[in-house]
C-alpha positions as CSV (number, residue, x, y, z in Angstrom):
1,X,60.6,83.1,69.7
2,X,58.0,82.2,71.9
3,X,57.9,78.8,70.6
4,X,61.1,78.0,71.1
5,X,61.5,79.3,74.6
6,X,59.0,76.4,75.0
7,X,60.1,73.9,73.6
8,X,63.6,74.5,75.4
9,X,61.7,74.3,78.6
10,X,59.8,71.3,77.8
11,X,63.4,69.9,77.1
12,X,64.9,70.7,80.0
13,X,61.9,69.4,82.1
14,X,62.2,66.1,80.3
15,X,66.0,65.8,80.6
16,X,65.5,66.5,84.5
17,X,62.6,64.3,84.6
18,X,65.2,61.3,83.1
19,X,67.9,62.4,85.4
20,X,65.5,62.4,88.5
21,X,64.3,58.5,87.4
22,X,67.6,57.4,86.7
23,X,68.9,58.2,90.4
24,X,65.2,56.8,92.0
25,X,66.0,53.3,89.6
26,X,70.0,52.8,91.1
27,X,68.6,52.4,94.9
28,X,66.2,49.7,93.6
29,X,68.9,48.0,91.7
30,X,71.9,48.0,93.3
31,X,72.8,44.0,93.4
32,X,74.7,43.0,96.7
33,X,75.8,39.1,96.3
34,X,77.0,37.1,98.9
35,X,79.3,34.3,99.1
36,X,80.3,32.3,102.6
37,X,82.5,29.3,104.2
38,X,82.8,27.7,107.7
39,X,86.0,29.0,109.2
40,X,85.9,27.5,112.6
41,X,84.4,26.8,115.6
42,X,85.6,28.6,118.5
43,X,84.2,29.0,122.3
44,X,82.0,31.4,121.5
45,X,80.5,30.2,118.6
46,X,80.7,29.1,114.4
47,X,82.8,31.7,112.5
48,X,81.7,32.4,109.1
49,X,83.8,33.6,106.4
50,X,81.7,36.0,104.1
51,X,82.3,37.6,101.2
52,X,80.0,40.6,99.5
53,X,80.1,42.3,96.1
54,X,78.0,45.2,95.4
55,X,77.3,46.0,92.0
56,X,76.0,49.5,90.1
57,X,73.7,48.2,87.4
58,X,73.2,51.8,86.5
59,X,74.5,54.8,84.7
60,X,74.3,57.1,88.1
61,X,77.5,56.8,90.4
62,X,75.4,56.0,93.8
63,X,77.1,55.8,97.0
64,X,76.3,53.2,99.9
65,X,76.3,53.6,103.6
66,X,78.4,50.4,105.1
67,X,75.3,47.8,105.3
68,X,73.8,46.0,108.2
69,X,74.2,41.8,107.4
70,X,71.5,39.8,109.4
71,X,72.2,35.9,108.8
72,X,69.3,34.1,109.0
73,X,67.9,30.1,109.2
74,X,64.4,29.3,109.0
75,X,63.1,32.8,109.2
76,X,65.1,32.8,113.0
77,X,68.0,35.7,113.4
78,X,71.3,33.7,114.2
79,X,73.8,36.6,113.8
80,X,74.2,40.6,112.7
81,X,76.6,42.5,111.5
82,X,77.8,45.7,110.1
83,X,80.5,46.0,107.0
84,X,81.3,49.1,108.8
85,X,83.6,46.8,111.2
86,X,85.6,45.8,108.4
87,X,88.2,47.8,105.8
88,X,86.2,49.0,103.0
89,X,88.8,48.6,99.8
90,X,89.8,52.3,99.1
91,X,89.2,52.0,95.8
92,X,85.7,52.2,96.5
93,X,85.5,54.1,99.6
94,X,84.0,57.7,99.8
95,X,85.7,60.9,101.5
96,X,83.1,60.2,104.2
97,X,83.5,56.5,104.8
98,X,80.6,55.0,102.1
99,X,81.1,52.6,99.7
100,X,81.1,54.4,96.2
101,X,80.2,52.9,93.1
102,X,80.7,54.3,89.6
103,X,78.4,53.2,87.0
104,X,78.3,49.9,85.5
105,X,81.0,49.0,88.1
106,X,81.2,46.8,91.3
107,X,83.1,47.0,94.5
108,X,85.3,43.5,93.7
109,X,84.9,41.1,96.9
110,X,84.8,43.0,100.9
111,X,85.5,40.1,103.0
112,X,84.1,39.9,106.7
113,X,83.6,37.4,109.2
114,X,80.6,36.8,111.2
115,X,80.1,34.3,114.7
116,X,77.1,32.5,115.1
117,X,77.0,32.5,118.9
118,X,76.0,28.7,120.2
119,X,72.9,29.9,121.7
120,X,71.5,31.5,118.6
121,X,72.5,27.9,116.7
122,X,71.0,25.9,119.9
123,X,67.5,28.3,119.2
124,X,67.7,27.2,115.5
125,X,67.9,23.6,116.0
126,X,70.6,21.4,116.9
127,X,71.1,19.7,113.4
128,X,72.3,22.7,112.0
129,X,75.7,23.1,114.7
130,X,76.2,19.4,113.6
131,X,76.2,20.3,110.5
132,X,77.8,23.6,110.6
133,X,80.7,21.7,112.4
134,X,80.9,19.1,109.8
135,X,81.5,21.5,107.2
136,X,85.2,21.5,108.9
137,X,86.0,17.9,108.5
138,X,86.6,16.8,105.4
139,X,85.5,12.7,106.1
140,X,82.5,14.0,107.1
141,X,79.3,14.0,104.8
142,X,78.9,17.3,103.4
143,X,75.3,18.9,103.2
144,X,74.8,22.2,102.1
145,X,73.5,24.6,104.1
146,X,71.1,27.4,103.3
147,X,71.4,30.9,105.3
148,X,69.2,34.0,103.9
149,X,71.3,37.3,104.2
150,X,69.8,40.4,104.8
151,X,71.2,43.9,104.0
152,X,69.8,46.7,105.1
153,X,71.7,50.0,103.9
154,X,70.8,53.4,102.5
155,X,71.6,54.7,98.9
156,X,72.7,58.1,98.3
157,X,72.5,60.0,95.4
158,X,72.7,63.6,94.2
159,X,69.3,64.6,95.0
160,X,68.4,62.0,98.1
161,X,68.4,59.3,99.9
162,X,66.5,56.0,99.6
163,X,66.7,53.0,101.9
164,X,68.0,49.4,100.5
165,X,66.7,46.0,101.9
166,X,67.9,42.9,100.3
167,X,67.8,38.9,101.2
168,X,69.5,37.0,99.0
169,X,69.9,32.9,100.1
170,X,73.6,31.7,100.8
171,X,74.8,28.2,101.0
172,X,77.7,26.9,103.3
């Protein structure tokens, strides 16, 4: 009887100890991608079209806090933004306001849009508002573009919290 009273405890600390790696393994591999297009040029600035898919690699539902998008060129911080300011799909949004992903799921495409103030592009060199504003004109030579998008969010599971930074490169 003894036995057996340990080997159910060794179980059960082996099935938590899983359960416990499992959740600390979905806020290191939550995927965000990012997609993006020139919209226009306005006064202010370039508006950017983007477009984010989170994915759930894991077998843990994980919920998101809304993430914090920095664009930026040559390691310079053109814009930043907050998918908080857009409408989360309800599909995959939480009682509280986070994004929730089941397992093995993704949130399908939240679209945003994000200005690049003229100042900010001015800082990072004047090719790239040339370029940027040739991406609307369709005689023009197109040159892609490369933008590095980082998201900074927090995962939340069952048992904690863990935070998530991602940069992922995006071309226009």
């Amino acid at each position: 009887m003894k036995a057996l009273k340990y080997i159910v405890i060794g179980g059960l600390v082996f099935l938590g100890g899983r359960y416990f790696f499992r959740l600390n393994r979905a806020g290191e591999k939550a995927v965000v991608q990012a997609s993006g297009k020139v919209k226009k040029v306005t006064m202010e600035g370039v508006v950017l079209d983007l477009k984010f898919n989170i994915k759930n690699p894991t077998a843990t539902d994980i919920e998101m806090a809304a993430p914090l998008i920095k664009l930026l060129h040559n390691k310079s911080v053109l814009a930043s933004s907050s998918l908080s300011l857009m409408e989360i799909p309800d599909s995959v949004k939480g009682k509280d306001g986070r994004i929730r992903i089941k397992p093995y799921l993704e949130t399908g495409w939240i679209n945003t849009s994000i200005t690049l103030p003229f100042l900010s592009l001015a800082s990072a060199g004047g090719s790239l508002l040339t370029r940027l504003k040739n991406k609307l004109d369709p005689a023009a030579e197109q040159k892609t573009i490369a933008f590095e998008v980082e998201t900074n969010s927090s995962i939340f599971t069952k048992v904690g919290s863990y935070p998530y930074d991602d940069v992922t490169t995006l071309t226009v």
